[in-house]
N, C-alpha and C positions, 0 to 999 in steps of 0.2 A: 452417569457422568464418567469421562473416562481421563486417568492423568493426560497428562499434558508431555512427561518427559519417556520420550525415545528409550528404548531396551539397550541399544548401543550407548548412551550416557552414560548408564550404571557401569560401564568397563573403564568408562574414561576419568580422570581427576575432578568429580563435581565439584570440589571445592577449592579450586582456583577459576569456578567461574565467578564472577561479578555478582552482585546481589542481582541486582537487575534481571538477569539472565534465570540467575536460581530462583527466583521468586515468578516468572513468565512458564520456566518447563513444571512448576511446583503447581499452578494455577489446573484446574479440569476443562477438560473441553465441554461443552453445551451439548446435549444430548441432538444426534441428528435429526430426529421428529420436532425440536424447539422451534418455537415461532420465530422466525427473523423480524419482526414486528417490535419483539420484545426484549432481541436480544442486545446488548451493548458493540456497537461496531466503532470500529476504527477505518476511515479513507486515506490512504496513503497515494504520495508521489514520490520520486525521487526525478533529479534530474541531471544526468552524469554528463563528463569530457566526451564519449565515447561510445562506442559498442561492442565492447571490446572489453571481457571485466578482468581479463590479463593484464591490459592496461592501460586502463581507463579508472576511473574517479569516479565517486560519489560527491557531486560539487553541493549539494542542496537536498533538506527532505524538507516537506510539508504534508503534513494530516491534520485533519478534522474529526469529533467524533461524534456518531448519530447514537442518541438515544431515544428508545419509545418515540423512533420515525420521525426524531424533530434533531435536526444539524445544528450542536452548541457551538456557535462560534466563541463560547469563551474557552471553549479549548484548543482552539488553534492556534496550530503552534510551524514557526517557518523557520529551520536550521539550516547557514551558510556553513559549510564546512573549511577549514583552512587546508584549502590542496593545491599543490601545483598545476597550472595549467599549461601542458603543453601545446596548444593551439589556442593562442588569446584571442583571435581575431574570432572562432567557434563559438566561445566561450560566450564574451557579448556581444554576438550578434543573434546567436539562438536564445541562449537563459539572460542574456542582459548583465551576468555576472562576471565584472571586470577584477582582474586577477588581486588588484588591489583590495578589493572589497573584499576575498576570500582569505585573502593577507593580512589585512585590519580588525576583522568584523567575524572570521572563520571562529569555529572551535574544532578541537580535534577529533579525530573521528571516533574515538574510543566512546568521549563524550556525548558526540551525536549520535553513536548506538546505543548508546547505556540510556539515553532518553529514550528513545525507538522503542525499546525492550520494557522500558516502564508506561509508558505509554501502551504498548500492544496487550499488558495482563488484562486476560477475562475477556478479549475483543475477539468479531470475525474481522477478518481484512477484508476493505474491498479496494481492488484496482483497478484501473481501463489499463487492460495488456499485459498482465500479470508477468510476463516472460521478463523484465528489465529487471523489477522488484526483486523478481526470486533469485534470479541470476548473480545480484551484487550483494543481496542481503547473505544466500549463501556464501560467497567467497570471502567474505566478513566473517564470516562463522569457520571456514574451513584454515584461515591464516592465523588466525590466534587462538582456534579452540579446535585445531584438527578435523576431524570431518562430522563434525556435531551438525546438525539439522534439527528443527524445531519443527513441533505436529504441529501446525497452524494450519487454520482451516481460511480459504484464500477464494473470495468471491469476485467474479473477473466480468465489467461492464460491458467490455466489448464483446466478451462471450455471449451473456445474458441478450445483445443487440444482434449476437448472429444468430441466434435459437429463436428472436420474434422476428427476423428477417424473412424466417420460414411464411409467415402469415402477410407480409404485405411485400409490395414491388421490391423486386433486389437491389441494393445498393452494394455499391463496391467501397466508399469512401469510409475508412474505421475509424477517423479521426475522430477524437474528444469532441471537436468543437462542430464537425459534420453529425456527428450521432446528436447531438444537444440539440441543434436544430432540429432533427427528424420530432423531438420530444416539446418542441417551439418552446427551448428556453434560452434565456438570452447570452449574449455572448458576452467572454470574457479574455482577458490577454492570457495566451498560451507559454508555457514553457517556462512559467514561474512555479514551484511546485507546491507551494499554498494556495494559488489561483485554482494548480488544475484540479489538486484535492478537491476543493470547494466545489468547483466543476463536477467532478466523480460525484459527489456525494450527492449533488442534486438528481444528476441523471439516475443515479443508483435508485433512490426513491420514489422518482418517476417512471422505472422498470421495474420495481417491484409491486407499485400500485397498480401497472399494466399486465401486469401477469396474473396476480392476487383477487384485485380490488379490494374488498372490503374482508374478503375470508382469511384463516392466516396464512401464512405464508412457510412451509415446513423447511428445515434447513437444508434436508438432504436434497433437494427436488432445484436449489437453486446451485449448490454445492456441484450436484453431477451434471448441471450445465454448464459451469466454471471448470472444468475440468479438463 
């Protein structure tokens, strides 16, 4: 098992991080030969303003988390954040999230990452398209904790669907809801970020069964396909 916290955090003030935070880099990582089968995962979405995380928003997170290869829906959990949105018309017509509702119903984002962070102890991540996730969750990390970075270990669907790409006809379409088909599972409304979690997570064990079947499934071998 190896810690979890960064050599660069030991120079920085650990202790003005947040419990949250200090209890996630305190937690050990799972040794890379461990069975993903066995291991506790977390699926995460976010769903921002933008593309842009200069200046762009994190309007919404949703995760789910799999245990022993079965998805507890009583752990999902769907966070509206309270953030301005500078293109409302974006806003709900893609996430459905009208500015009011992030105005009313929002929490602060300190809050929605201090959940994030208790939620993630002991988890592998997995996302479809890892590049959004890492991008905002770092820039979160580098505005209130300088340039602190978290060892998370980050399993990526779309990836895992270009590596079995190799083995049947090429598709060009990465979408969530085009890859889910290819796996004939059903469809669900996109751009919600507890839906698509849900989404991710089915798929995710649907490619893991494909890969595996019934033998285990070692960490490092899906890891350096996420990569």
């Amino acid at each position: 098992m190896n810690s979890r916290k960064p050599s660069h955090v030991d120079s920085m003030d650990f202790a003005q991080f947040p419990i949250s935070l200090k209890a996630l880099l305190d937690t050990p990582l799972p040794s890379q030969s461990a069975d993903l089968k066995s291991l506790d995962t977390l699926v995460l979405d976010f769903e921002t303003s933008g593309f842009d995380v200069d200046k762009d928003k994190v309007l919404s997170m949703g995760w789910v988390e799999i245990r022993n290869s079965q998805i507890r829906l009583t752990s999902a959990r769907h966070i509206v954040l309270d953030q301005p949105v500078l293109r409302e018309y974006d806003s709900v017509r893609i996430h459905h999230l009208r500015p009011e509702t992030l105005r009313n119903f929002g929490v602060c984002e300190q809050e929605a990452f201090a959940q994030l962070f208790c939620a993630m102890k002991g988890k592998i991540l997995v996302v479809h398209g890892s590049v959004m996730e890492k991008r905002f969750l770092q820039r979160y990390l580098t505005i209130h904790y300088g340039q602190a970075s978290l060892p998370l270990i980050w399993l990526d669907t779309l990836k895992i669907e270009q590596y079995l790409e190799q083995f049947r006809q090429v598709r060009h379409d990465w979408r969530l809801s085009s890859v889910r088909t290819a796996h004939s599972l059903p469809e669900y409304q996109a751009h919600n970020a507890l839906n698509d979690a849900i989404a991710t997570a089915e798929l995710y064990l649907a490619q893991i069964h494909r890969l595996f079947t019934h033998e285990s499934a070692p960490l490092h071998i899906v890891a350096e396909i996420s990569a």
